[in-house]
C-alpha atoms as a printed R data frame, in Angstrom:
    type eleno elety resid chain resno       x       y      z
1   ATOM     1    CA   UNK     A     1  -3.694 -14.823 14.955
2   ATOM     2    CA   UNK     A     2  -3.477 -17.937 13.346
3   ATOM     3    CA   UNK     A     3   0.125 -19.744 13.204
4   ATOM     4    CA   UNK     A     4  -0.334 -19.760  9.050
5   ATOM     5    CA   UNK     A     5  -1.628 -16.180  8.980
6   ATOM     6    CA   UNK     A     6   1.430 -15.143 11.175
7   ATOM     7    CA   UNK     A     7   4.014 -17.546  9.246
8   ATOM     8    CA   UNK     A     8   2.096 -15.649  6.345
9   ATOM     9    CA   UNK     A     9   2.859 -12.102  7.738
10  ATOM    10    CA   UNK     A    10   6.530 -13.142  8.417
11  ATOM    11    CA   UNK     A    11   6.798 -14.357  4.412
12  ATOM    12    CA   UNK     A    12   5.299 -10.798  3.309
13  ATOM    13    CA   UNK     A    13   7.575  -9.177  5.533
14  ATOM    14    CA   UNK     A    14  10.694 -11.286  3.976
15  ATOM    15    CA   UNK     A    15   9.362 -10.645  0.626
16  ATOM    16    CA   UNK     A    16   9.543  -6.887  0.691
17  ATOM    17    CA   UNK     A    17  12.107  -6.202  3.021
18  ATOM    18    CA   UNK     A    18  15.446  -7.040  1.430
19  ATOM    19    CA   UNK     A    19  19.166  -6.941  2.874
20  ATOM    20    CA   UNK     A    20  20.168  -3.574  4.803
21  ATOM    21    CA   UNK     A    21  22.201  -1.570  2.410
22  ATOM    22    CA   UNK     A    22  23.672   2.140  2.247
23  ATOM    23    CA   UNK     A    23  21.295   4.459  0.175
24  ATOM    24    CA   UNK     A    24  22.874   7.546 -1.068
25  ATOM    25    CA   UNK     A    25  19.549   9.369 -1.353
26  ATOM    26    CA   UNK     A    26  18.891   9.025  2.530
27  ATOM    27    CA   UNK     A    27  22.170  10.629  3.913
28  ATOM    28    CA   UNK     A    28  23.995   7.136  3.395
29  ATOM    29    CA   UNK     A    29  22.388   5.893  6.476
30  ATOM    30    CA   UNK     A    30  21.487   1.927  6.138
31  ATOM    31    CA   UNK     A    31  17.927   1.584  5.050
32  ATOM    32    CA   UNK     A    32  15.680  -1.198  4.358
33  ATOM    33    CA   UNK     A    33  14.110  -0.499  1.191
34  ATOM    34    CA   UNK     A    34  10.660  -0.234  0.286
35  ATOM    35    CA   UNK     A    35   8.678   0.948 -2.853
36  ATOM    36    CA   UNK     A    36   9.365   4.852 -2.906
37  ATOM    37    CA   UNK     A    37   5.950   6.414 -1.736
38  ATOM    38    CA   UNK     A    38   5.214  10.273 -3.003
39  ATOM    39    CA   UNK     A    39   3.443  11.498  0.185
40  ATOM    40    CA   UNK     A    40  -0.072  13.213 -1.066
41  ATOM    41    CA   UNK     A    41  -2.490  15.191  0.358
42  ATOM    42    CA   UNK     A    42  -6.740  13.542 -0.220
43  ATOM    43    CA   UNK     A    43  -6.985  14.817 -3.322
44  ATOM    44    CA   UNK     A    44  -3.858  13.455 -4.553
45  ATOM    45    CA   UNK     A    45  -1.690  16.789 -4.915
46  ATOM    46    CA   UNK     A    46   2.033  16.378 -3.117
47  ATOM    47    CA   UNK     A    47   2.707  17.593 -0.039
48  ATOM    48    CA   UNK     A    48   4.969  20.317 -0.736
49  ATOM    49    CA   UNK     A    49   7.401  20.964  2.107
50  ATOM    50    CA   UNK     A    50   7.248  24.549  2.681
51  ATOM    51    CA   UNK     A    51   3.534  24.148  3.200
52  ATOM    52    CA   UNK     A    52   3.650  21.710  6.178
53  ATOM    53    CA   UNK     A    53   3.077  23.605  9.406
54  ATOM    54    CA   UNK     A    54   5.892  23.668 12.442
55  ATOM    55    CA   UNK     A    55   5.537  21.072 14.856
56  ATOM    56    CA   UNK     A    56   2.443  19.558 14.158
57  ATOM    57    CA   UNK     A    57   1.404  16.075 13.928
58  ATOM    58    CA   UNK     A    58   0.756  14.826 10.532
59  ATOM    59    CA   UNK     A    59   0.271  10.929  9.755
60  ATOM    60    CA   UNK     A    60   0.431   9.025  6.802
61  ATOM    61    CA   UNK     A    61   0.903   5.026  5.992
62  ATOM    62    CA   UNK     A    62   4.028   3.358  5.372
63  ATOM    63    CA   UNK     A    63   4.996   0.482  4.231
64  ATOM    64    CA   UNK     A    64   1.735  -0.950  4.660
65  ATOM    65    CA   UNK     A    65  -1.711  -0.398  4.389
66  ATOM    66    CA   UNK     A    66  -2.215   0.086  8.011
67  ATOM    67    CA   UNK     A    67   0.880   1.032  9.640
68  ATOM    68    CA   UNK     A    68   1.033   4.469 10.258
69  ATOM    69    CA   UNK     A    69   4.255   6.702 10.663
70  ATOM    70    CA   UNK     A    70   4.189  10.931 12.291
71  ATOM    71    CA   UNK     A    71   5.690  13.608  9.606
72  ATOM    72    CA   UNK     A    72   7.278  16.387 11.565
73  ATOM    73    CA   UNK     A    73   8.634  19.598 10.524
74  ATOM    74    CA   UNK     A    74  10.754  20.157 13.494
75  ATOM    75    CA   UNK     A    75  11.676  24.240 14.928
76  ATOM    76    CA   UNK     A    76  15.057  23.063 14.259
77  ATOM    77    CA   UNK     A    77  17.467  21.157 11.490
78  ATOM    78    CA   UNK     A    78  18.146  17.194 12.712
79  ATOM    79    CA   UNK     A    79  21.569  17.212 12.546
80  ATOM    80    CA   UNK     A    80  22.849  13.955 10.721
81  ATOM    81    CA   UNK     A    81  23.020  10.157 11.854
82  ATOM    82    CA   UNK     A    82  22.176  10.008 15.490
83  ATOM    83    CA   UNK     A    83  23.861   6.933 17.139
84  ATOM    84    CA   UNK     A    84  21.065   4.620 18.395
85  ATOM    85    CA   UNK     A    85  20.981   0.431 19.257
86  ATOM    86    CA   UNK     A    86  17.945  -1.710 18.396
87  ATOM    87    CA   UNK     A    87  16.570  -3.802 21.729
88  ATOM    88    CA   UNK     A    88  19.229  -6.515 20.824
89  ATOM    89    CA   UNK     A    89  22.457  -4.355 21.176
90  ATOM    90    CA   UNK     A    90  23.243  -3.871 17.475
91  ATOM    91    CA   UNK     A    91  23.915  -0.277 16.780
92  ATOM    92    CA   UNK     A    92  22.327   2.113 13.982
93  ATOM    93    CA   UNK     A    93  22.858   5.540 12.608
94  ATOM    94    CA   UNK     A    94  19.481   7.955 12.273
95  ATOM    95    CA   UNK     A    95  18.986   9.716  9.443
96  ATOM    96    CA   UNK     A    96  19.448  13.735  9.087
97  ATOM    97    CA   UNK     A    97  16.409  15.842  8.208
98  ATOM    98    CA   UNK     A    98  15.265  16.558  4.995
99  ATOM    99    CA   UNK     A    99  13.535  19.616  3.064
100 ATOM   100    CA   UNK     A   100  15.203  23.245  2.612
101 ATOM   101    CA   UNK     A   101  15.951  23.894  6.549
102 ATOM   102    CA   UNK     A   102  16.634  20.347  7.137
103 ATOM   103    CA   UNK     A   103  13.977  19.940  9.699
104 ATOM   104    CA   UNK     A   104  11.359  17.269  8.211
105 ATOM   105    CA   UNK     A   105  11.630  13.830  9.845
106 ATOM   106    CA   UNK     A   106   9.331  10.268 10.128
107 ATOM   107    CA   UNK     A   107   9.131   8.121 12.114
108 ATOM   108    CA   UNK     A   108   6.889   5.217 12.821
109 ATOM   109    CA   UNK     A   109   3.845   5.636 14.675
110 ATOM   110    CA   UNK     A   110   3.708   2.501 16.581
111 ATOM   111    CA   UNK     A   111   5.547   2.592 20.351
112 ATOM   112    CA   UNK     A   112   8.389   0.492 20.608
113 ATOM   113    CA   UNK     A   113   6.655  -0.486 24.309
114 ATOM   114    CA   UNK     A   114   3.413  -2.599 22.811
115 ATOM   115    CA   UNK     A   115   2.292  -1.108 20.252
116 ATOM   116    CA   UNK     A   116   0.207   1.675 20.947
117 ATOM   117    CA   UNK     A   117  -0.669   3.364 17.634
118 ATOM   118    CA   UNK     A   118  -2.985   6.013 16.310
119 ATOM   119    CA   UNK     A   119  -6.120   4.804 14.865
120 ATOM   120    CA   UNK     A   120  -9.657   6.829 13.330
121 ATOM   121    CA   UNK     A   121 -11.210   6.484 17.324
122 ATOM   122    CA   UNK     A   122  -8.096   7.582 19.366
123 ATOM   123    CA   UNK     A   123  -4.457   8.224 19.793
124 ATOM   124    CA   UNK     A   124  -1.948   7.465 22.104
125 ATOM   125    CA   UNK     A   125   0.870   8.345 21.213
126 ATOM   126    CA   UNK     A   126   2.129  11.668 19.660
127 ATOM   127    CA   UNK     A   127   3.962  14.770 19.160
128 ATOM   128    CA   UNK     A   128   3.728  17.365 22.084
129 ATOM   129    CA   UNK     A   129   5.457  21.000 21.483
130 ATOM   130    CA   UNK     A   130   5.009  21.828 24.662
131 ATOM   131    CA   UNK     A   131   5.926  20.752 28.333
132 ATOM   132    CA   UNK     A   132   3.255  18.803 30.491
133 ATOM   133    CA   UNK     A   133   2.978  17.439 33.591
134 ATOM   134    CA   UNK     A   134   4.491  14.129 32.839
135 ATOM   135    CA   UNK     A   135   7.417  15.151 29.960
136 ATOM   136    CA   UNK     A   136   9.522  18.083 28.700
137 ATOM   137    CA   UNK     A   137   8.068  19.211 25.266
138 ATOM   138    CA   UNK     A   138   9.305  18.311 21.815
139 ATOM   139    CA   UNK     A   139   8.702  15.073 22.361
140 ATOM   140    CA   UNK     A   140   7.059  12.159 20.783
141 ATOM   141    CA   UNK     A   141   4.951  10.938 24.040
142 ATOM   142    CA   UNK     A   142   2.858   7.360 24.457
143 ATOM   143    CA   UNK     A   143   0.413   8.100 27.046
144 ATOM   144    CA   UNK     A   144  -0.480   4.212 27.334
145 ATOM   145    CA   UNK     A   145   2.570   3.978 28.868
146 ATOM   146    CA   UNK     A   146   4.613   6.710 29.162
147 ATOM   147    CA   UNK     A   147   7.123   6.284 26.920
148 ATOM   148    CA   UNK     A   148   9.142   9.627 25.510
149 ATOM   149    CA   UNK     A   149  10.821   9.844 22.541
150 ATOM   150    CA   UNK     A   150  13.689  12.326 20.979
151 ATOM   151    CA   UNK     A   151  12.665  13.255 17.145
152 ATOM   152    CA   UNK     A   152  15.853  15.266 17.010
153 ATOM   153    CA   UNK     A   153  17.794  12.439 17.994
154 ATOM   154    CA   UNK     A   154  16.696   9.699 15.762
155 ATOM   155    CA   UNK     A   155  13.640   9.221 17.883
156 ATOM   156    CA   UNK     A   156  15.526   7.415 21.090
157 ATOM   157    CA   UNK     A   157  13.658   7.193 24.097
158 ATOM   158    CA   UNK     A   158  14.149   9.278 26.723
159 ATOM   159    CA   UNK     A   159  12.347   7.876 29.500
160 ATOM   160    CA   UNK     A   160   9.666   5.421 30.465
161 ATOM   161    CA   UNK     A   161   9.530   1.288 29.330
162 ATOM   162    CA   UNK     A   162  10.350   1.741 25.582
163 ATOM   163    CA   UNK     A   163  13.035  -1.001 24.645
164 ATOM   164    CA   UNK     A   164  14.799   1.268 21.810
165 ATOM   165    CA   UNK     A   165  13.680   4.125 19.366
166 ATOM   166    CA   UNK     A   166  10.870   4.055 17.372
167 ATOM   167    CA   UNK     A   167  11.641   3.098 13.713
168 ATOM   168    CA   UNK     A   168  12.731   6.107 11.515
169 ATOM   169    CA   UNK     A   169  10.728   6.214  7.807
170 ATOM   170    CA   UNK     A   170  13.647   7.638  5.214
171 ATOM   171    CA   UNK     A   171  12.312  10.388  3.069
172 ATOM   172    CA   UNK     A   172  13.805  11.738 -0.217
173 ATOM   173    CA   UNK     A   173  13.606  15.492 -0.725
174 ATOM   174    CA   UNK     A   174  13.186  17.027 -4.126
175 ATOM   175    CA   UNK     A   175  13.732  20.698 -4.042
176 ATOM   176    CA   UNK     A   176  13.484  20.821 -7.410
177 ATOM   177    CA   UNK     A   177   9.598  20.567 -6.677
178 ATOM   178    CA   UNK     A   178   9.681  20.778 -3.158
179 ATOM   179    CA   UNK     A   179   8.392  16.947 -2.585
180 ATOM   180    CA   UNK     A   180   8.546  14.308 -0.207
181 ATOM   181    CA   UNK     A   181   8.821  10.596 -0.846
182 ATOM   182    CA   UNK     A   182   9.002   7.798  1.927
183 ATOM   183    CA   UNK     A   183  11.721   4.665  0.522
184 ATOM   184    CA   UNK     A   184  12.192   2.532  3.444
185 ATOM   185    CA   UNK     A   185  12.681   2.275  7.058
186 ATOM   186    CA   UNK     A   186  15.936   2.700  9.575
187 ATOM   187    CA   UNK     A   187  16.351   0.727 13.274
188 ATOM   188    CA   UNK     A   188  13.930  -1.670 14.495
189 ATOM   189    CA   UNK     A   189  10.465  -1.802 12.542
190 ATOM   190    CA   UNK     A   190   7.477  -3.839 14.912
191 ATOM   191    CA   UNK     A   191   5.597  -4.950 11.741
192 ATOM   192    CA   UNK     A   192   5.618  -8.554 12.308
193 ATOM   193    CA   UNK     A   193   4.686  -7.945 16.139
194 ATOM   194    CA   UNK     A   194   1.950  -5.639 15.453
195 ATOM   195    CA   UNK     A   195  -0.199  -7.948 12.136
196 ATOM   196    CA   UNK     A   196  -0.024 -10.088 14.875
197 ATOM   197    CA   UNK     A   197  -1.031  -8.423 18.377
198 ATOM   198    CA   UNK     A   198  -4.054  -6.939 15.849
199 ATOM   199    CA   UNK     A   199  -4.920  -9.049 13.273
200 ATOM   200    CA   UNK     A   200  -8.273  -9.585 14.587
201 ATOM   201    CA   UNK     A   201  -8.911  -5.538 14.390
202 ATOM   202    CA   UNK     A   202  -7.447  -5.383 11.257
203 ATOM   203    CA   UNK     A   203  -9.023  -7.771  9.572
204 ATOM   204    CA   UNK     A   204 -12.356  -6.038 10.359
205 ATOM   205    CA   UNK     A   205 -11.313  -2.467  9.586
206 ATOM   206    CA   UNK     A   206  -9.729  -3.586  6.656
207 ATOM   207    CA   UNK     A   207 -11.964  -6.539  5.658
208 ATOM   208    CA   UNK     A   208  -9.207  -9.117  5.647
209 ATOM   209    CA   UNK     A   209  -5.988  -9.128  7.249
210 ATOM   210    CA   UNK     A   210  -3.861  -9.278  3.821
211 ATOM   211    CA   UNK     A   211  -5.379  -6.385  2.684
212 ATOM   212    CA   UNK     A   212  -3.995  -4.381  5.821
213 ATOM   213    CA   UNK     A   213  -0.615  -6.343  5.349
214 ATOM   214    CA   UNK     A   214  -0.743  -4.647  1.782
215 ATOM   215    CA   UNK     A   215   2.489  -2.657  0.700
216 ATOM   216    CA   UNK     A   216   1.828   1.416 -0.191
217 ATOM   217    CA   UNK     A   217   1.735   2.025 -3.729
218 ATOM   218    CA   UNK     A   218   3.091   4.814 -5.456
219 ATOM   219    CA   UNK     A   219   1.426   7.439 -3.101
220 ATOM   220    CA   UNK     A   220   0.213   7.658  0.387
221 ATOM   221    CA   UNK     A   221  -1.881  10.201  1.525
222 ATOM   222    CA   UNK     A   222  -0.885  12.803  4.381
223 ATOM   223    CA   UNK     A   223  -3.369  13.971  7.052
224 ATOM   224    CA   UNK     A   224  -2.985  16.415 10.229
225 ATOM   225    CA   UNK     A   225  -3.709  13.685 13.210
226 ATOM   226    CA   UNK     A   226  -6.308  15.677 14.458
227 ATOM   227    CA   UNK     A   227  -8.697  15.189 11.130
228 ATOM   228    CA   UNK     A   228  -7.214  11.360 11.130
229 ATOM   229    CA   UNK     A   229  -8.356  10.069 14.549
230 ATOM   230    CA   UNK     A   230 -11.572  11.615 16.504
231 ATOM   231    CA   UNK     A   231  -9.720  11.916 19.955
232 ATOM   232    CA   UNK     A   232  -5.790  12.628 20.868
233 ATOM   233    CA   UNK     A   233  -5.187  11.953 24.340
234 ATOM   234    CA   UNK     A   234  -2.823  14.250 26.490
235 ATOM   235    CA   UNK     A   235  -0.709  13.633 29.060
């Protein structure tokens, strides 16, 4: 990337990532605040909580255009505000789950390691229910590198080259309709690091790298990972 499209990445970041505050809608857990995304399916309809299946990976994109997060309904409820530390040292609190059994979490899709990420021709990285030869299951698992992460616990890692946790996406639940909204971010996000490892890929999916630096409206559209990206490795 070029040093003024990367300054340029930086400044968008800056723009519409304010200070770290306490949000009351996201279990009072510090989030960085982003424009509240309704999570849709592709014809527009919300997701409705009850209807996502156990343990399956869904993906959808958050903040941005092209940075894509997992949606999990988990077998069990994420008990509140795992302890966790970015790469740095500096500790942060997870967020609890959300929906009626408390077992809905997000997280971003993009290892903490470098940056493996699901795209339309393959995926690294995932959720796997069950065990394999290389990890216990109910685990988010990079194959690139073998990095393992805990959903139920905030997303830490728990094993292989993975500096910290992967980024958790804070969702609002409203029974009331039984929707899901994405409003931010919580721990270390790799934004900045990524528009930059692939700007030259972006740019060509997207057809210019600002347009895949572009925030998520108002909605952002849910899809199983299997009908998102033609192959899913397993490890």
């Amino acid at each position: 990337m070029k040093r003024r499209d990367f300054l340029g990445s930086c400044a968008l970041l800056s723009a519409v990532a304010p200070l770290v505050h306490a949000d009351a809608a996201a279990d009072s857990v510090a989030v960085r605040r982003y424009a509240r995304s309704l999570l849709v399916d592709e014809h527009g309809a919300a997701i409705r909580a009850a209807a996502l299946a156990a343990e399956t990976n869904y993906v959808f994109h958050y903040p941005f255009a092209s940075t894509p997060c997992f949606l999990l309904r988990l077998a069990d409820a994420v008990p509140q505000a795992a302890a966790l530390r970015r790469e740095r040292g500096d500790p942060y609190a997870a967020p609890a789950g959300v929906g009626p059994a408390r077992t809905i979490v997000s997280f971003s899709a993009i290892c903490a390691h470098k940056l493996a990420y699901p795209t339309r021709d393959v995926s690294f990285i995932r959720y796997q229910r069950s065990r394999s030869a290389t990890s216990s299951g109910r685990v988010i698992h990079c194959c690139a590198d073998h990095s393992v992460y805990d959903p139920m616990a905030g997303a830490r890692v728990v094993a292989g080259p993975a500096p910290q946790p992967l980024a958790a996406i804070a969702l609002e639940y409203d029974a009331a309709r039984d929707e899901i909204a994405a409003v931010g971010t919580i721990g270390a996000e790799q934004f900045a690091p990524f528009f930059e490892k692939y700007a030259f890929k972006l740019a060509l999916e997207y057809g210019a790298l600002e347009r895949a630096q572009r925030p998520v409206a108002d909605t952002t559209v849910v899809r199983e990972l299997t009908n998102y990206c033609r192959t899913t490795i397993e490890c």
